[in-house]
C-alpha positions as CSV (number, residue, x, y, z in Angstrom):
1,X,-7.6,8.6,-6.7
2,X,-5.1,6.9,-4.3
3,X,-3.4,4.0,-5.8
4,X,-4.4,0.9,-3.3
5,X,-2.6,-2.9,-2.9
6,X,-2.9,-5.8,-1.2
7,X,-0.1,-6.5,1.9
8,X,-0.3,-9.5,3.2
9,X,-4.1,-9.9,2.4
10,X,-5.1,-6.7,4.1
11,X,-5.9,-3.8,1.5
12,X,-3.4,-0.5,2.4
13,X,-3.3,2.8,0.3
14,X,0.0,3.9,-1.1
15,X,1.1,7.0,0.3
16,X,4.4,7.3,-1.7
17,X,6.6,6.0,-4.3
18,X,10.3,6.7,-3.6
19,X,11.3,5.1,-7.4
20,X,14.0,3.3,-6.4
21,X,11.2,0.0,-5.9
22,X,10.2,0.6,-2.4
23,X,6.8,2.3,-1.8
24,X,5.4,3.2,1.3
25,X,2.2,2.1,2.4
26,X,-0.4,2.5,5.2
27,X,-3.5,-0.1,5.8
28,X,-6.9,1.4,4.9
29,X,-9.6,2.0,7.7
30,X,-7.0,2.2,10.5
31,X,-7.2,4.6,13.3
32,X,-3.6,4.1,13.8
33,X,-1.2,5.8,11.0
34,X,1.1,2.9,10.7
35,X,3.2,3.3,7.7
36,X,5.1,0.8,6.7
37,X,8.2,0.3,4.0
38,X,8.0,-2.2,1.3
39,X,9.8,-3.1,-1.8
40,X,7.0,-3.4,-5.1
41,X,7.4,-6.9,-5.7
42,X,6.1,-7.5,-2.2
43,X,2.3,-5.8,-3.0
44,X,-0.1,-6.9,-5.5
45,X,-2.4,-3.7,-7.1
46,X,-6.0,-3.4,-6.0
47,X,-7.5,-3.7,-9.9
48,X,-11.2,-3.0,-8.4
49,X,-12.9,-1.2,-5.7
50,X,-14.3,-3.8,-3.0
């Protein structure tokens, strides 16, 4: 299972961790692939499905 977080209050799924503290992320039920760049402290973890 795909970890998921919350980016400024949208829900996106994490589609890598580099390690260093910045993951990459894309927004759940988007047509559009937008990825974005983000450090960790930034995103909060989905504990629960919605």
């Amino acid at each position: 299972m795909q970890k998921r977080v919350v980016f400024n209050d949208e829900i996106y799924t994490v589609i890598y961790d580099y390690g260093n503290g910045r993951i990459e992320i894309r927004k759940e039920k988007s047509s559009y692939p937008y990825v974005e760049l983000v450090k960790k402290e930034q995103v909060r973890l989905v504990t629960k499905d919605i």
